[in-house]
N, C-alpha and C positions, 0 to 999 in steps of 0.2 A: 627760549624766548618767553617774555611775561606780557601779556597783553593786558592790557587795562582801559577799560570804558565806564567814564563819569557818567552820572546824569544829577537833576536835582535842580539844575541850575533854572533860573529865570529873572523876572521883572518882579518887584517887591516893594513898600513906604518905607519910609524911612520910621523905622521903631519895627520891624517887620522881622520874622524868622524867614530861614529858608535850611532844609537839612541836603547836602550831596552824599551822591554814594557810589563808593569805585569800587566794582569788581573786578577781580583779577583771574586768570584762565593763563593758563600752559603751564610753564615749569616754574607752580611756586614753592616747590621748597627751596630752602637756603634764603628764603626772602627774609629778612631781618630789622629792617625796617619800613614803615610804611607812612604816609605823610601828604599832607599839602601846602601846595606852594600858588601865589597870586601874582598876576604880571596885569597893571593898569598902564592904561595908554599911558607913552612916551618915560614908564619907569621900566626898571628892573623887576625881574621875577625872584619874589622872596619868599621868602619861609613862612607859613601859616600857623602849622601845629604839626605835629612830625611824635610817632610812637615807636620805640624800637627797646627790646630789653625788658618792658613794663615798666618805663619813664616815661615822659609825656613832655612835650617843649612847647610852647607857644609864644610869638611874635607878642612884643609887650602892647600893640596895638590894638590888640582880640583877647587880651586875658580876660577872664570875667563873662567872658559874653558866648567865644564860642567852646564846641568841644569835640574832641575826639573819640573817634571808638573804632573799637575791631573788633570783625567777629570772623574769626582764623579758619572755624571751621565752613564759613561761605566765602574764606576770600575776597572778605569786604571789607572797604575802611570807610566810615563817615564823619561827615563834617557837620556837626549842629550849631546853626548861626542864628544867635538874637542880637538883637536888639541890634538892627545892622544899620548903617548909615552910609548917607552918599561916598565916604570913602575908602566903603567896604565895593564898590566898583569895582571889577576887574574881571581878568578871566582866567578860573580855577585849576590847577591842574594838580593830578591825582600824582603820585610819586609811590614809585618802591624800591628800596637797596636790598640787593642778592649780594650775601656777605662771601658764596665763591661760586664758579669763576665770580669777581666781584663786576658788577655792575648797576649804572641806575637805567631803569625804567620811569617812563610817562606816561599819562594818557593824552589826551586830542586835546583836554582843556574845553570846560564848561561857563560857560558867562553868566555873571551875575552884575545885574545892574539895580541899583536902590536909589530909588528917588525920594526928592526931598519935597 
């Protein structure tokens, strides 16, 4: 089992940063890639930015503005968000893929709300 717990999250203006950060605890090796994903009221939960292999993906929504990092040897992945705007709203959630046995992991999911 991978456990994972966001934090970071909060209330912001709109032009405002906010950085998240998921740590991860149990059995992470075989974790391969790591990532976040956003789900706002009444959509789907989608892809944010996602690091696995030393690529890097980002939702063409966020390019430019946010970024990702790891840092492997704490088990951490962060989300660094500028220049963020009301529909950057939603609530964050951390992600890990265990390439075997394969599986994904999630966290609780951290809310970020920006106003305008």
């Amino acid at each position: 089992q991978v456990q994972l717990v966001e934090s970071g999250g909060g209330l912001v203006q709109a032009g405002g940063s906010l950085r998240l950060s998921c740590a991860a605890s149990g059995s992470t090796f075989n974790i391969n890639a790591r990532g976040w994903y956003r789900q706002a009221p009444g959509k789907q939960r989608e892809l944010v930015a996602i690091s696995s292999g030393g690529d890097t993906k980002y939702a063409d929504s966020v390019k430019g503005r946010f970024t990702i990092s790891r840092d492997d040897a704490k088990n951490t992945v962060y989300l660094q968000m500028n220049s963020l705007n009301p529909e950057d709203t939603a609530v964050y959630y951390c992600y890990s893929k265990r390439s075997w046995p394969t599986r994904d992991f999630w966290g609780q999911g951290t809310q970020v709300t920006v106003s305008s």
